[in-house]
N, C-alpha and C positions, 0 to 999 in steps of 0.2 A: 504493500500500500504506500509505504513510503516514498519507495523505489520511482511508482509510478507518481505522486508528487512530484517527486525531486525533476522527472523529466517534463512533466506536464507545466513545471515554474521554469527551467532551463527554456524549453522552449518557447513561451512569453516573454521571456527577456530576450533572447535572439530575434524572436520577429516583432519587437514589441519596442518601447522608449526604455523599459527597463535594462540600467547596470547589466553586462555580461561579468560575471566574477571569473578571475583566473580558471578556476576548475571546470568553468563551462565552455569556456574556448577550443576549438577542437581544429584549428586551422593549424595555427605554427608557419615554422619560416618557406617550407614547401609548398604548404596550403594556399600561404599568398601568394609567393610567389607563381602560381599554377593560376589567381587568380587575375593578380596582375597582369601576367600575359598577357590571358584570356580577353581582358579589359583592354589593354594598353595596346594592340594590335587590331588598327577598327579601320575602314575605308575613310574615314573622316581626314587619315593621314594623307591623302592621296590628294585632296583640296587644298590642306597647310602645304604638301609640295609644290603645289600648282600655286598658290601664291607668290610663295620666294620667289620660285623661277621667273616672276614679272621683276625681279630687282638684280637676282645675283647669278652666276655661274655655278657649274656644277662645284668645284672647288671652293668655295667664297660661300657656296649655300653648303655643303656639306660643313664646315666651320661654325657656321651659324648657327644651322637647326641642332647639332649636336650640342654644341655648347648654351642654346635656349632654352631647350627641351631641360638640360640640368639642373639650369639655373632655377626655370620654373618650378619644377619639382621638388626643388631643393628648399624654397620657401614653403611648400604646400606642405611637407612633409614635417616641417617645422613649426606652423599653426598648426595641425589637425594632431599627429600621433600622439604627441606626449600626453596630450590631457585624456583622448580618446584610450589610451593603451591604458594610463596609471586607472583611468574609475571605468571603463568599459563603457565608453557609452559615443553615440554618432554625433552625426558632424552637427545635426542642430540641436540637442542638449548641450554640448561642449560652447556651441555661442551663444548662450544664456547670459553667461557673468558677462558679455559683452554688451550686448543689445536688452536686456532686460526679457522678463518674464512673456511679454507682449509683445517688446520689440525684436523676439524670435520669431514673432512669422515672417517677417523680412529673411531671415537664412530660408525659411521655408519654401517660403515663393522663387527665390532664388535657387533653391535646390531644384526644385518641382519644375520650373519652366525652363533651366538649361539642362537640365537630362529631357524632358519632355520633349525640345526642342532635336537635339543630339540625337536620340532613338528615332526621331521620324525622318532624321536626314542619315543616319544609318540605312531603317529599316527600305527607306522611300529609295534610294542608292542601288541598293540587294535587288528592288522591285525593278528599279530602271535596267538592273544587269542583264535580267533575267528575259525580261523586253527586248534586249536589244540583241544579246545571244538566240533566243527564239526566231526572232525577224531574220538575223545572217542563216540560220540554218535552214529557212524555208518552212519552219512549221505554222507561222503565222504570218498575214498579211500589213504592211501597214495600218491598216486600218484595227488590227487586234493586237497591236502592240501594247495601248494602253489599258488592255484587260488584262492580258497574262501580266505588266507590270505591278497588279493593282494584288492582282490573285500570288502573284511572287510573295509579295509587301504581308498580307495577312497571311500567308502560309507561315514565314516569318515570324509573326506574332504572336502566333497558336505554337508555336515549337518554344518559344519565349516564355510561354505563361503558363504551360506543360513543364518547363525544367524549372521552373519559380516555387512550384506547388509544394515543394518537398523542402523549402528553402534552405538555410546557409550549408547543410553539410551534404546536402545536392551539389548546391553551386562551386564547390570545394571540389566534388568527386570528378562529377563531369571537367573541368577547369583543367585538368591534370589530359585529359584527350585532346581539349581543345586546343592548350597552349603548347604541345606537342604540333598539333595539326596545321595552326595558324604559324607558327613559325618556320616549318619546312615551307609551307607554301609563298614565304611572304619572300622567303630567301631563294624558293626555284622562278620565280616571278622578276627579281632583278637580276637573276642569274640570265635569263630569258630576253630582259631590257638589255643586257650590256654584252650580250654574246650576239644578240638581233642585230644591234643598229652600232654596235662596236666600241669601245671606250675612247676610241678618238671623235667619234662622231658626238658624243656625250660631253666631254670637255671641250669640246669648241661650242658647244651649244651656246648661241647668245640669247643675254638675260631679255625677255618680251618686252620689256616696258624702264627700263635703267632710264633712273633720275638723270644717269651722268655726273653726279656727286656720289664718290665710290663708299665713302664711310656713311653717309645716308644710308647708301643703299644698303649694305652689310646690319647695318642698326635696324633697318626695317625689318629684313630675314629676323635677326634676331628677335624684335619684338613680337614677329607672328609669334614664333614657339614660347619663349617667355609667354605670353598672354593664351595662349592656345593651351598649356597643361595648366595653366591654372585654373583649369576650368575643371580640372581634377578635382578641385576643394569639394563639390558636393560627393563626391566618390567616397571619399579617402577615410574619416571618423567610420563609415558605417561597415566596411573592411576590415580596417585596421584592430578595429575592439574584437573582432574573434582571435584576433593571435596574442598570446601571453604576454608580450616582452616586448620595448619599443626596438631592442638588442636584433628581435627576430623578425621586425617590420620595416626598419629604415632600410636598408640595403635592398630588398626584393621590390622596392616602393619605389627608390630610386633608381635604380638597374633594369626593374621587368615593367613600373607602368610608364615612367617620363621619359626614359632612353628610349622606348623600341617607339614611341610619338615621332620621335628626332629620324631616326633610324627607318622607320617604314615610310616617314613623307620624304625620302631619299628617295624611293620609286614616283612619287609625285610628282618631284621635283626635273629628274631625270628625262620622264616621261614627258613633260612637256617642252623641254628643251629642245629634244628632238623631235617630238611629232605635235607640238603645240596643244596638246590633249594629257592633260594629268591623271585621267582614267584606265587603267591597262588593260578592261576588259576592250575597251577599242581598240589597241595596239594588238593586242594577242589575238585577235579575231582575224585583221588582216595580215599578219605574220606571219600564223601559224594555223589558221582556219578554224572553226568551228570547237573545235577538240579542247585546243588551249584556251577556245575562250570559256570552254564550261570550266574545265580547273581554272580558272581566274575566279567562275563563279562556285564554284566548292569554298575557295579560300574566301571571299566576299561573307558565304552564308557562314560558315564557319565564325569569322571575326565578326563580323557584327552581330552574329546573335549571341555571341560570348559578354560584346560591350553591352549591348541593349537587355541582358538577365540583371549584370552587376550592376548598372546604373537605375532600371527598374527596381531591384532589391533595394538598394539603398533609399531610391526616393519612396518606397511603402512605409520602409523605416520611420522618416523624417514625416510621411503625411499622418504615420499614428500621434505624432505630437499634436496634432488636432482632435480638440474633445470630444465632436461628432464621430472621429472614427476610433477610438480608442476602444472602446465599450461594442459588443454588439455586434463589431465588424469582423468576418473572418478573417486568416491571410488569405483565402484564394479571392476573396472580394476586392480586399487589399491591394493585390497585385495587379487583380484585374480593371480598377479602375485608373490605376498608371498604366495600363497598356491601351487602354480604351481611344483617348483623344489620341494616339498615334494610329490606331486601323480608322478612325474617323478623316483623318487627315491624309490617310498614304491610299484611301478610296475616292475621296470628295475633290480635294485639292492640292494633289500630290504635285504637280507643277509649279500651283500660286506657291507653296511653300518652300519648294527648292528654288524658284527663282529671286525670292527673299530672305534666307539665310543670312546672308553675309551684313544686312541693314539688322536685324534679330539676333544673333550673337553679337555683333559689335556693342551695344549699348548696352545690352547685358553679362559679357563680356567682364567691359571694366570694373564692375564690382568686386572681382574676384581678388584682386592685387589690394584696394584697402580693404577689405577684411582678412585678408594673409596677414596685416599689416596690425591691424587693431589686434588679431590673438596672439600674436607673436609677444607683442610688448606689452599687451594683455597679461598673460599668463608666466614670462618669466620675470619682468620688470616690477608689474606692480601686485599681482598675489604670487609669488615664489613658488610658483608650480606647487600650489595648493587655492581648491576650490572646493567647497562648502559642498559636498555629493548630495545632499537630504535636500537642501535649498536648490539645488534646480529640477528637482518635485515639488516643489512648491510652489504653486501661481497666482495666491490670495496676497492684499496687502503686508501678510507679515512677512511674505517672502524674503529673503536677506537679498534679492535679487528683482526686488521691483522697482526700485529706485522711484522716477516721478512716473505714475500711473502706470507703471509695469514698463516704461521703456527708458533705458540710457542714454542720457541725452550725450553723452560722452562720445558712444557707438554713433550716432546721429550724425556728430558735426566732421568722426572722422571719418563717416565715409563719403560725407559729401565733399571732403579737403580734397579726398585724394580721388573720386569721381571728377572733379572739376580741375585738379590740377591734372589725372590725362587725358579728358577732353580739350585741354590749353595747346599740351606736349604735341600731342597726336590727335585728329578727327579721326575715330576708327571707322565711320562710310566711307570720304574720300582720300584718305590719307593725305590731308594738307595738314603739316608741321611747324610749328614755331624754331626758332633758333635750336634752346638746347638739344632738341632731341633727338640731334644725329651724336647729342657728346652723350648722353644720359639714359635716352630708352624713353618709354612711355610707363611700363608699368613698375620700374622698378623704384622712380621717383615716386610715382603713385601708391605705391608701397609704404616707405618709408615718409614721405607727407603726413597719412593718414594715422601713421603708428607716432609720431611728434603730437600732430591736433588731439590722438583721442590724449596722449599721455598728462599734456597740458589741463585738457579740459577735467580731466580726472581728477587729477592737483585738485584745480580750483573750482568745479564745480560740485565733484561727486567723496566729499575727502568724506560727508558721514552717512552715505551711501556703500552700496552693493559690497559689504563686509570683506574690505578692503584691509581691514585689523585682524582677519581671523587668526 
């Protein structure tokens, strides 16, 4: 009777807001790692490719994305783990002491609508593959391309919410195939690019669109990736709290989910250097015909539906922090209302949405760099990597964590410091620049901005607030 207690509470806190305790973690350093992959190997790499290569060369972008890619991960990994690994808990409990009781639905909405947004430009991707491989082989006509796309997209999303069902130590098991599967394919794929069209053909490739100001251009490459894995932050807490140790989290975190971002939009990159198409399911089709372009698409459904479980897992996580679904609601409910507005969108308006992407990540987007920035110096600066575990359950006035009306005004002013200082730096639609930010970057000042305004306002606004003496 116990026994089954003991599992029946283990698994409420796994799929639930509640604390993972050391003994219930069942991941470890392979676990992550296996999920990581799983996660950090997604066709979305193939767009960040396709970006740089409007600024840099294959050499000049290969510098870039690798060293972006670390950079970015290397802060994410530094707001989210420590507090998420030391009390078990995801990425939006852990921004409580920041944003207040209330002022947590902001991580919320922010979690909720760029994995939302991510999975439908996955899944919508996978859809388009599959359309477009269909049409070359002769099984469908133009005119049924955008049904088999449609029908790809949801098949997609039923195999998503089929491997959800069973959740984390599913998405653990399976993880260990995938990241096996998505890595041979991603590595016989530019094996493919650079034996095809030849590594001289590839290093002279010229950049699409060069400013013509060389260190602009390099600092833009790098900002894509910098800004592109921190979009990791809604990932990372809801991950990370299954594995024991932050000892057995940072490196597979660093190495398997930010590196292989840098590393797979190399085929992006690459890819449209020479054929001016960052997609390889078109290169491989007329390469190597039909054949290669279904293995492009094995590896496509493979990676993205790897990204789109861990990212869907995690945001059920985050949306049980809302009252109405705490209570009452299953996990298959759960997951299935995070997969819902994605088959709503990859049937209805699978095009309006891809062809506005890039305006819908950009603004939402920069959020991500000041709140790396506010937990960072959150959590080691001003509470000593100690935070009140029982007070961020609690969301009544007496909260230690509601400061004025449940929101910190603190979190408020830094993230609008450092929202407004990279919209100065950098316009992320048109990428029109100010001065510094071919010496500086966009989001790294944005970063660091935002973690000075909350520090400040913290001093002086919040000194007999959010039990800041514990």
């Amino acid at each position: 009777m116990n026994t089954t207690m003991d599992s029946r509470a283990t698994r409420e806190a796994i799929e639930g807001t509640w604390p993972v305790l050391p003994k219930e973690r069942i991941w470890g350093a392979w676990g992550l790692t296996a999920v990581a992959i799983s996660a950090g190997v997604a066709a979305w790499s193939y767009m960040i490719g396709g970006y740089v290569a409007y600024y840099l060369d294959a050499v000049m972008g290969t510098y870039a994305m690798i060293a972006g890619s670390l950079v970015g991960m290397f802060f994410v990994v530094l707001a989210t783990i420590p507090c998420s690994i030391r009390y078990g808990v995801d990425t939006i409990t852990a921004s409580i002491p920041q944003f207040g009781v209330r002022g947590s639905y902001f991580s919320i909405f922010l979690q909720y609508a760029s994995i939302l947004g991510w999975n439908c430009l996955l899944l919508i991707l996978l859809g388009r593959a599959t359309g477009r491989i269909a049409l070359a082989a002769g099984w469908v006509g133009e005119s049924g391309v955008g049904t088999v796309s449609a029908l790809g997209s949801l098949a997609a999303i039923t195999v998503s919410w089929l491997l959800l069902r069973k959740g984390a130590e599913s998405i653990r098991n399976y993880s260990y195939f995938i990241s096996i599967i998505v890595t041979s394919l991603a590595l016989w794929i530019l094996y493919k690019l650079i034996t095809g069209f030849g590594a001289e053909a590839i290093l002279s490739g010229k950049p699409l669109a060069s400013s013509g100001d060389r260190l602009w251009d390099y600092t833009a490459g790098l900002e894509i990736l910098v800004a592109s894995v921190l979009s990791w932050w809604p990932y990372m807490g809801g991950i990370v709290r299954m594995v024991p140790s932050a000892r057995q989290a940072a490196w597979p975190a660093m190495l398997c989910m930010g590196l292989p971002t840098g590393v797979i939009s190399l085929i992006g990159l690459y890819s449209a250097l020479v054929t001016g198409d960052s997609d390889p399911t078109a290169w491989l089709i007329q390469f190597g015909g039909v054949h290669l372009g279904i293995g492009a698409l094995v590896f496509l459904a493979m990676a993205n539906i790897g990204t789109a479980v861990v990212g869907a897992y995690v945001a059920s996580i985050g949306l049980k922090q809302i009252p109405v679904f705490q209570k009452g609601v299953s996990w298959n409910w759960i997951t299935f209302i995070v997969l819902l507005p994605v088959a709503v969108i990859a049937v209805l308006i699978p095009n309006f949405f891809f062809d506005n992407t890039g305006s819908f990540f950009a603004f939402l987007g920069v959020f991500f760099a000041p709140v790396c920035g506010i937990q960072i110096v959150d959590y080691f600066l001003l509470r000593k990597q100690r935070v009140n575990s029982l007070g961020l359950y609690q969301t009544a006035g007496d909260s230690p964590y509601y400061f004025l009306g449940g929101i910190n005004p603190a979190g408020v002013l830094g993230v609008l410091a450092g929202f407004f200082s990279y919209v100065y730096l950098l316009n992320p639609v048109s990428y029109v620049s100010h001065a510094p930010f071919k010496y500086t970057s966009a989001s790294i000042p944005a970063l660091v901005i935002s973690a000075l305004v909350y520090y400040g306002a913290t001093k002086i606004l919040c000194r007999n607030m959010g039990d800041y003496n514990n």
